[in-house]
GUMI-468496 format. One record per residue: residue number from 1; residue in one letter; x, y, z of N, C-alpha, C in turn. Coordinates in steps of 0.001 Angstrom, whole numbers, always signed. Layout:
+-----+--------+---------+---------+---------+---------+---------+---------+---------+---------+---------+
| num | residu |     n.x |     n.y |     n.z |    ca.x |    ca.y |    ca.z |     c.x |     c.y |     c.z |
+-----+--------+---------+---------+---------+---------+---------+---------+---------+---------+---------+
| NUM |      a |       X |       Y |       Z |       X |       Y |       Z |       X |       Y |       Z |
...
+-----+--------+---------+---------+---------+---------+---------+---------+---------+---------+---------+
This chain:
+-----+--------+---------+---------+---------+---------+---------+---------+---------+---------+---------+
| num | residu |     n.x |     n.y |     n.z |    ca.x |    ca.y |    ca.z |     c.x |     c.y |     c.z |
+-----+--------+---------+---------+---------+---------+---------+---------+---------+---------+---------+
|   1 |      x |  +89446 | +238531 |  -89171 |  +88693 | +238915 |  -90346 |  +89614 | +239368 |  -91467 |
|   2 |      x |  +90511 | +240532 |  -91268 |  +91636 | +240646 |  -92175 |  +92274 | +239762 |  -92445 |
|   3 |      x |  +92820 | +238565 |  -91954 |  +93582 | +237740 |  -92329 |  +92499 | +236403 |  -93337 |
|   4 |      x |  +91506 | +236468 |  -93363 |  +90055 | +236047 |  -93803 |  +90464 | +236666 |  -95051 |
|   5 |      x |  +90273 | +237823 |  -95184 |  +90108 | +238995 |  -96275 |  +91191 | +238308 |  -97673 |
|   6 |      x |  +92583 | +238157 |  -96769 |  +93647 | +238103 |  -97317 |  +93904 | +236957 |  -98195 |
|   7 |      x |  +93264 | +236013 |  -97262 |  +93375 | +234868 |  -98073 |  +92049 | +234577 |  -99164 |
|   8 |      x |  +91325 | +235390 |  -99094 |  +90140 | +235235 | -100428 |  +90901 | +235736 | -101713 |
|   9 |      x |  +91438 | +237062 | -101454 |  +92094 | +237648 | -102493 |  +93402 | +237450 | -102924 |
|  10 |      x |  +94011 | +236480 | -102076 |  +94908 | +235276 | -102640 |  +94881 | +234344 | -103292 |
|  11 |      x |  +93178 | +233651 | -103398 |  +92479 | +232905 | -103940 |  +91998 | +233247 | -105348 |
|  12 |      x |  +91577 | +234430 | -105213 |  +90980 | +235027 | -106491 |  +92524 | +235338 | -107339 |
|  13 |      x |  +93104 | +235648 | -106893 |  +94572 | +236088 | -107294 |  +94846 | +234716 | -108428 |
|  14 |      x |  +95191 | +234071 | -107677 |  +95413 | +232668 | -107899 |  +94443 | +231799 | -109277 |
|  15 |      x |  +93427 | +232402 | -108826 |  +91707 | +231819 | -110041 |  +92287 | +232775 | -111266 |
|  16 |      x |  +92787 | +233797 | -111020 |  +92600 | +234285 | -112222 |  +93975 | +234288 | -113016 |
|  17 |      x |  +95287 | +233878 | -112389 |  +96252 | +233503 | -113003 |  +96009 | +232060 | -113564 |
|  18 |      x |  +95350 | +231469 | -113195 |  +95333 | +229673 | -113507 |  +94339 | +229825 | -114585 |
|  19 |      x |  +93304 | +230539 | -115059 |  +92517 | +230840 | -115951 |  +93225 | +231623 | -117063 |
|  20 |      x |  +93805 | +232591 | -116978 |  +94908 | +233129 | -117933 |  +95961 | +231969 | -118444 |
|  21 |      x |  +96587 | +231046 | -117738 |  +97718 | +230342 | -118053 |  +96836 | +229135 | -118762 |
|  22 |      x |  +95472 | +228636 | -118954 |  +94787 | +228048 | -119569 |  +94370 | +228478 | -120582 |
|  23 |      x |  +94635 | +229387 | -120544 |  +93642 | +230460 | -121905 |  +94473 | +230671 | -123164 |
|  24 |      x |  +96012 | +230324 | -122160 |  +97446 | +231018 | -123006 |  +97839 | +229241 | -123859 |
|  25 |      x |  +97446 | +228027 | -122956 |  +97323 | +227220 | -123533 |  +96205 | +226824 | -124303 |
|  26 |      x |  +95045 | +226927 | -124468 |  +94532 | +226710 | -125453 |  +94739 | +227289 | -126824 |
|  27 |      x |  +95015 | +228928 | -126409 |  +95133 | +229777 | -127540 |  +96480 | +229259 | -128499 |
|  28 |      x |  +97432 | +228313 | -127648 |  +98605 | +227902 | -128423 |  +98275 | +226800 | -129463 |
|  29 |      x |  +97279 | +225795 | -128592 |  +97300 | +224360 | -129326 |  +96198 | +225053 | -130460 |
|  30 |      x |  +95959 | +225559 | -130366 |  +94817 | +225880 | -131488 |  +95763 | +226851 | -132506 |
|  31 |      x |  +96797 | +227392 | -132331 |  +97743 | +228103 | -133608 |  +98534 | +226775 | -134069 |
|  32 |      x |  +98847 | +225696 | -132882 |  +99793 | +224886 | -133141 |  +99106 | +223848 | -134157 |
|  33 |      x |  +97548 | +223673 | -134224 |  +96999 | +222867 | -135171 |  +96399 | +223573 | -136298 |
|  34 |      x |  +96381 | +224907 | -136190 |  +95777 | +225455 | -137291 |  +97348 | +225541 | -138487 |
|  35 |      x |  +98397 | +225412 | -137665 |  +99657 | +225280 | -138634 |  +99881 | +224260 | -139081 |
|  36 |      x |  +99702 | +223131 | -138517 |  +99675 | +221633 | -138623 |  +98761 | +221888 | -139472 |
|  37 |      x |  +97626 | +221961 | -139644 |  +96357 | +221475 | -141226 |  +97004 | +222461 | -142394 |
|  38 |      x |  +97455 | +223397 | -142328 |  +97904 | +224553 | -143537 |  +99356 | +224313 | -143652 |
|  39 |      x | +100455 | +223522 | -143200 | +101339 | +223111 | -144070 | +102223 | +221688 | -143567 |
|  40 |      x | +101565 | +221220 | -143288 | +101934 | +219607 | -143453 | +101225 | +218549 | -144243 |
|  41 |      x | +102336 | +217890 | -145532 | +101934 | +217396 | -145963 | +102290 | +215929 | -146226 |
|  42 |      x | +101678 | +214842 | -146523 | +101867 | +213724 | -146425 | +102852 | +213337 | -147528 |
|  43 |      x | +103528 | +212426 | -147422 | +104967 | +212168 | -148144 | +104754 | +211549 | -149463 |
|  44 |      x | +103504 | +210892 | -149476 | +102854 | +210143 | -151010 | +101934 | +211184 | -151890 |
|  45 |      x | +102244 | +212300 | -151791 | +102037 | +213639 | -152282 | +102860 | +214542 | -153081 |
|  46 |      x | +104150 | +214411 | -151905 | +105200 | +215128 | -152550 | +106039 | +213805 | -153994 |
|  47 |      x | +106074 | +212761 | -153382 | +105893 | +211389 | -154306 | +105867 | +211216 | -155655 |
|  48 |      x | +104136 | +211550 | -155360 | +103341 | +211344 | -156137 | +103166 | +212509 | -157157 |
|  49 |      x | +103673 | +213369 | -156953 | +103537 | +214710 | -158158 | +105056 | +214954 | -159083 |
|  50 |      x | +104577 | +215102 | -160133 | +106337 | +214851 | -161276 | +106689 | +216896 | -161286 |
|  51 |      x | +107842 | +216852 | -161458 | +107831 | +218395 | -162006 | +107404 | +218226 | -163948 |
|  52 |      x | +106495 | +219137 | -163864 | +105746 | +219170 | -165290 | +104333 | +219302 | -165063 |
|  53 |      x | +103845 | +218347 | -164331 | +102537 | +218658 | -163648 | +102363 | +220229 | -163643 |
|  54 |      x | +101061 | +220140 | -164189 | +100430 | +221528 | -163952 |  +99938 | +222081 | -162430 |
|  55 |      x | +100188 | +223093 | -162401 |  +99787 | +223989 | -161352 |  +98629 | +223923 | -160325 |
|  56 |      x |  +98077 | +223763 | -160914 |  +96460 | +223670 | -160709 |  +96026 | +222433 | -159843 |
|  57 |      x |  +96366 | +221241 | -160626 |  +96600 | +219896 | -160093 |  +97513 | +219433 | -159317 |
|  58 |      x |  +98387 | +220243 | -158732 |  +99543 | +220021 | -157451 |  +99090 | +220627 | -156532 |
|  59 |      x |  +98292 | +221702 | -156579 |  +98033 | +223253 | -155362 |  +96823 | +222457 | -155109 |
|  60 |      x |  +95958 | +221604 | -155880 |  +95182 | +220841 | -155176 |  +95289 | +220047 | -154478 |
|  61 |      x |  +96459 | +219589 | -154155 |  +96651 | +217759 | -153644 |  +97703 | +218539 | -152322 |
|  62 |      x |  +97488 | +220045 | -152349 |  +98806 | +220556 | -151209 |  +97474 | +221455 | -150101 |
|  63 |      x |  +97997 | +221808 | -148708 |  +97089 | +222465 | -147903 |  +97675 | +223826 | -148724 |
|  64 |      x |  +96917 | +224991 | -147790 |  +97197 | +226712 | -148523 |  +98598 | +226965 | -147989 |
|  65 |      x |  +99047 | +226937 | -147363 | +100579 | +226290 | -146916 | +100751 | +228029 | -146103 |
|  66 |      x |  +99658 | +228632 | -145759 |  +99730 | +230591 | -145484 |  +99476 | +229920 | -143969 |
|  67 |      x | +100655 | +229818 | -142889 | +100739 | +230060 | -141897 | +101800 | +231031 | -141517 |
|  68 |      x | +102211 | +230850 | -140039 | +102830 | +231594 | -139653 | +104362 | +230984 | -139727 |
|  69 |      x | +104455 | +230114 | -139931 | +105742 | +229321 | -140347 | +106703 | +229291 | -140905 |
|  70 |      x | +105532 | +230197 | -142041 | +105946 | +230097 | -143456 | +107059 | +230857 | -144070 |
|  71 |      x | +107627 | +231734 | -142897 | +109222 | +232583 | -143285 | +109763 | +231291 | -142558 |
|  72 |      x | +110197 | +230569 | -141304 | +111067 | +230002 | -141130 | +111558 | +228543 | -141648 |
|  73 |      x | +110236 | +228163 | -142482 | +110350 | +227138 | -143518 | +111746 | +227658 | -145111 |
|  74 |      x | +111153 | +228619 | -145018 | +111963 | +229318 | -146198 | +113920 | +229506 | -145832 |
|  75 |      x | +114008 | +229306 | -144352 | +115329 | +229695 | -144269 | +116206 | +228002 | -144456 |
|  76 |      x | +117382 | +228309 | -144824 | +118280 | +227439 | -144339 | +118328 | +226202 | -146200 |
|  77 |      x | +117289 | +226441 | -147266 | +116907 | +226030 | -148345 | +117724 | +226296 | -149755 |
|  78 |      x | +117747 | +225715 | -150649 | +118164 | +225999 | -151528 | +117912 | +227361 | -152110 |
|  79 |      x | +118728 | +227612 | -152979 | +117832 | +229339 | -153521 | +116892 | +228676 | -154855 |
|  80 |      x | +116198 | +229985 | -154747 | +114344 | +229433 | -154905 | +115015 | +229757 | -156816 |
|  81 |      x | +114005 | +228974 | -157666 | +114602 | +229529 | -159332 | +113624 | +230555 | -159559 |
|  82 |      x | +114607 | +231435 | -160273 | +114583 | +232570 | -160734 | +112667 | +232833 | -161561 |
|  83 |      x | +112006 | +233800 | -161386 | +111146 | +233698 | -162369 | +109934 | +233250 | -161598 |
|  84 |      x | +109964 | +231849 | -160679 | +109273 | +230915 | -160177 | +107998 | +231986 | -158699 |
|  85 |      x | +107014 | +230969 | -158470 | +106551 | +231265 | -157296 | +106691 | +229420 | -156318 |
|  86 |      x | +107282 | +229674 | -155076 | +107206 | +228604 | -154299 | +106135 | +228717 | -153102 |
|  87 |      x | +105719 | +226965 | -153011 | +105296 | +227506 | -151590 | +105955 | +225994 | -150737 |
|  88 |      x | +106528 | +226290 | -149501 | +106671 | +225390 | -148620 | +105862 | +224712 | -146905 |
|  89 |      x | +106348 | +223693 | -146956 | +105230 | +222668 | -146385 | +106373 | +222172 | -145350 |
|  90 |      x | +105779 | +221175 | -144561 | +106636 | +220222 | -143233 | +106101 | +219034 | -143899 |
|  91 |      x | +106755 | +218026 | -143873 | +106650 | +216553 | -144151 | +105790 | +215704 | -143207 |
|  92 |      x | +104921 | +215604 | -143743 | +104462 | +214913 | -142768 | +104936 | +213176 | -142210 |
|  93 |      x | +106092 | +212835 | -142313 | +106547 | +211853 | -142150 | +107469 | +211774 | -140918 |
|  94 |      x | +107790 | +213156 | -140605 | +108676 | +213300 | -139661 | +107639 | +213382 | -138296 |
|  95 |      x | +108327 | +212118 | -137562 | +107607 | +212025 | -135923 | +108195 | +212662 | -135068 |
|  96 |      x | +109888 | +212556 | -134890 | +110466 | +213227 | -133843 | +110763 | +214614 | -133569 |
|  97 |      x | +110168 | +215464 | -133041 | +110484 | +216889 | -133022 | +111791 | +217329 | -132717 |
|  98 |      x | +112044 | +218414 | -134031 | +113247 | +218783 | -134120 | +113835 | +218322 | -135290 |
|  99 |      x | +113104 | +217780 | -135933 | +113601 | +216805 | -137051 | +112948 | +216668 | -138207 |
| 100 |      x | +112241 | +218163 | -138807 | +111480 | +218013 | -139311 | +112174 | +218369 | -141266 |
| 101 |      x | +111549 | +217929 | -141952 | +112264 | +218129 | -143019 | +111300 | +219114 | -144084 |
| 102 |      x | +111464 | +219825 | -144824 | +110838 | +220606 | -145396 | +110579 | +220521 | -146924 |
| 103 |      x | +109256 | +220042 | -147400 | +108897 | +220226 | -148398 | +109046 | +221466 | -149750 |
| 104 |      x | +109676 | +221512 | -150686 | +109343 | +223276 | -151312 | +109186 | +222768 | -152458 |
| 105 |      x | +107674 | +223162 | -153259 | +107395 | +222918 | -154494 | +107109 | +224425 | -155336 |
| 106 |      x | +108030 | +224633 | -156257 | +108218 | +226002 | -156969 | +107181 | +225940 | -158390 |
| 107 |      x | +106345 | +226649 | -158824 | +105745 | +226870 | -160080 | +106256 | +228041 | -161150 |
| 108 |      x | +106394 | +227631 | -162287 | +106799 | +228270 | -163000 | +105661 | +228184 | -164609 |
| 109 |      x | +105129 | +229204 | -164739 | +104423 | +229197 | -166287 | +103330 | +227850 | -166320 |
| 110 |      x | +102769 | +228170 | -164932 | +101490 | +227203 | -164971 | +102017 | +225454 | -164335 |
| 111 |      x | +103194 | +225347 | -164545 | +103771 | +223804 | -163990 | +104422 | +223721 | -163050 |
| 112 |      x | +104660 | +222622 | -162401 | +105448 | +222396 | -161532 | +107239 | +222365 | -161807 |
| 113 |      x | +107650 | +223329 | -161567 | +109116 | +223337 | -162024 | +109923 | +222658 | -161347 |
| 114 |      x | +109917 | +222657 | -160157 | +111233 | +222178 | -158903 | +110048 | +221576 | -157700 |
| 115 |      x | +110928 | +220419 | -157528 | +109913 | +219971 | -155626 | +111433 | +219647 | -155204 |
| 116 |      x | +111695 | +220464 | -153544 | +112637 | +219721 | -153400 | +112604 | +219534 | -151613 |
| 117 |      x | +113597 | +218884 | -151294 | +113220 | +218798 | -149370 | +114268 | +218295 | -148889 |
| 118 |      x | +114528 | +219469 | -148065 | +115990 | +219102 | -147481 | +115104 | +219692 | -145646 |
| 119 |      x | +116444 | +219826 | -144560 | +116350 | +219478 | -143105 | +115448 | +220871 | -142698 |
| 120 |      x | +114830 | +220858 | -141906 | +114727 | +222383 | -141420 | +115666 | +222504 | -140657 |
| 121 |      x | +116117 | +224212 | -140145 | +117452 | +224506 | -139635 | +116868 | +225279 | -138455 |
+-----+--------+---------+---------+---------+---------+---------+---------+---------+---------+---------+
C-alpha cells in the first residue's frame, strides 16, 4: 500500500511539473509574438519612407515598436542625432536567427530626420 502511495505522489509530482513547464512555454511564445507584431517591420516600409516625410505618416506605416526589446535594439547602433526622438524595429527580412538587422527611424520637428539599419549585436 505504501509503495502504492508513493508512486501516486510521484505521479502527481510529475502532473504538476509537466503542467508548469507548459505553462512556462506558452507564456514564452505568446511574449515571443507579442514582440514579433510590436517591432518587426517589413523591408518595403523602411524603403518606402524618404527622410522628410512627416511624422505622422511614417509612425503610421511602423508597429508601436514598445516591447521589451526595445533597450537591446538600441545597443551596438549609431549615436542617435541630437534633439531627435527614435524608435527602433527588427527587419523583417531577416530569416536566420541570430542575424537579425535593426531598423532605427529618428524624428525630428514633426519629420523624419534619419532611418538607418545596421547588424544587431
Amino acid at each position: 500500500m505504501a509503495q502504492r502511495k508513493g508512486c501516486l505522489i510521484g505521479c502527481g509530482v510529475a502532473l504538476v511539473l509537466g503542467i508548469g513547464v507548459l505553462a512556462a512555454v506558452v507564456f514564452g511564445m505568446g511574449k515571443f509574438l507579442d514582440m514579433a507584431e510590436k517591432t518587426v517591420v517589413d523591408p518595403a516600409v523602411y524603403e518606402g519612407v524618404k527622410v522628410g516625410d512627416a511624422e505622422g505618416d511614417v509612425r503610421a506605416k511602423l508597429p508601436s515598436g514598445e516591447s521589451f526589446v526595445k533597450e537591446a535594439l538600441k545597443e551596438g547602433g549609431p549615436v542617435e542625432p541630437e534633439g531627435g526622438t527614435c524608435a527602433w524595429y527588427i527587419s523583417g527580412a531577416d530569416t536566420e536567427l541570430g542575424s537579425e538587422t535593426v531598423l532605427r527611424f529618428c524624428f525630428k520637428d514633426g519629420k523624419l530626420a534619419e532611418k538607418t539599419k545596421y547588424p544587431m549585436k
